[in-house]
C-alpha atoms as a printed R data frame, in Angstrom:
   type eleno elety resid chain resno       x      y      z
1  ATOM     1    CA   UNK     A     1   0.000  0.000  0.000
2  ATOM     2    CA   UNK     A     2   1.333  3.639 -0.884
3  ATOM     3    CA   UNK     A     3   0.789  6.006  1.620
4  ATOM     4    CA   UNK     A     4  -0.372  9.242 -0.201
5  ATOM     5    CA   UNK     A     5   1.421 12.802  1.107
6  ATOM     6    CA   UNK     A     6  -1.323 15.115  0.455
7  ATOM     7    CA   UNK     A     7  -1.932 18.154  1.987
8  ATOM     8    CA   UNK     A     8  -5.182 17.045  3.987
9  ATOM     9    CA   UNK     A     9  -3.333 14.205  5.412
10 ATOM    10    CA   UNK     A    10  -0.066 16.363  6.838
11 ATOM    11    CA   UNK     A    11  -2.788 18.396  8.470
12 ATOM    12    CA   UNK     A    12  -4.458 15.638  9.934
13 ATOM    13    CA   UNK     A    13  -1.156 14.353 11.325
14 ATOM    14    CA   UNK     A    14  -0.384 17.565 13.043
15 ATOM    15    CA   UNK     A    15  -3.344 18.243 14.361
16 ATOM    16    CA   UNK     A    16  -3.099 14.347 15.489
17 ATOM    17    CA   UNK     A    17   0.032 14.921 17.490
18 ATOM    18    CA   UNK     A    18  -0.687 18.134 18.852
19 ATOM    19    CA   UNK     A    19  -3.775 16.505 20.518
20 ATOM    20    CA   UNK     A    20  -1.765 13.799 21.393
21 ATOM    21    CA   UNK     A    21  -3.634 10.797 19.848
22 ATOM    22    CA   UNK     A    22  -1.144  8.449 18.795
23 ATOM    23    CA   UNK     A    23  -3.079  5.776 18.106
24 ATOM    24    CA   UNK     A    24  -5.543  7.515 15.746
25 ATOM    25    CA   UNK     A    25  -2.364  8.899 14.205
26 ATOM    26    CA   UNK     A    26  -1.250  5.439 13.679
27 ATOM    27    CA   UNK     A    27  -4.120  3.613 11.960
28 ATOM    28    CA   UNK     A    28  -5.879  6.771 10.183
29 ATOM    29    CA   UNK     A    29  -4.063  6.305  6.603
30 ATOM    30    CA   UNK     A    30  -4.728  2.714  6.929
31 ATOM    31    CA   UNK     A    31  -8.421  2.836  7.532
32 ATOM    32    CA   UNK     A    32  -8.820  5.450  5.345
33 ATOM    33    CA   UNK     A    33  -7.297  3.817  2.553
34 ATOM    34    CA   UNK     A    34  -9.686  0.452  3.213
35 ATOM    35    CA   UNK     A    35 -12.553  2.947  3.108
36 ATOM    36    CA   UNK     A    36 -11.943  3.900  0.188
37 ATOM    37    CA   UNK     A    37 -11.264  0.703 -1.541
38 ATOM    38    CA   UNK     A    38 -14.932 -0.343  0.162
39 ATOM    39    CA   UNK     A    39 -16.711  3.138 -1.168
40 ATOM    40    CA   UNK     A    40 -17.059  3.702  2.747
41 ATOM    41    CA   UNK     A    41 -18.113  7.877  3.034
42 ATOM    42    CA   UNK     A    42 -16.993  9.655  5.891
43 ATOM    43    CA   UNK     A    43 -19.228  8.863  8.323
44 ATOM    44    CA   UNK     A    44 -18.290  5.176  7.434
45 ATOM    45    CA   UNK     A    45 -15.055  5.956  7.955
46 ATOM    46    CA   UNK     A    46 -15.553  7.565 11.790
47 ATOM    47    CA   UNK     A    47 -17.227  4.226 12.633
48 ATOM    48    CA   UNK     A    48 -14.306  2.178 11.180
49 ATOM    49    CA   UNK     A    49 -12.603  0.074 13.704
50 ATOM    50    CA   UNK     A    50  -8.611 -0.446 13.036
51 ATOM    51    CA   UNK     A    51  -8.198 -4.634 12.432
């Protein structure tokens, strides 16, 4: 799996560390790239567990 750079995401993973969730910050790309493969939307995605 390539993990994509994009803008969104580098935000997410500051605002991810500053809040000090390292778990989220951990499993976020990977979820979110399974969500997409599924068509999941983004409520989907909040409900997502990591596997």
């Amino acid at each position: 799996m390539k993990k994509i750079e994009t803008k969104s995401v580098v935000l997410l993973q500051h605002h991810l560390k500053a809040l000090k969730l390292p778990t989220i910050l951990a499993e976020c790309q990977k979820i979110a790239s399974r969500c997409a493969a599924d068509n999941v939307d983004h409520l989907g995605f909040l409900l997502q567990r990591a596997r």
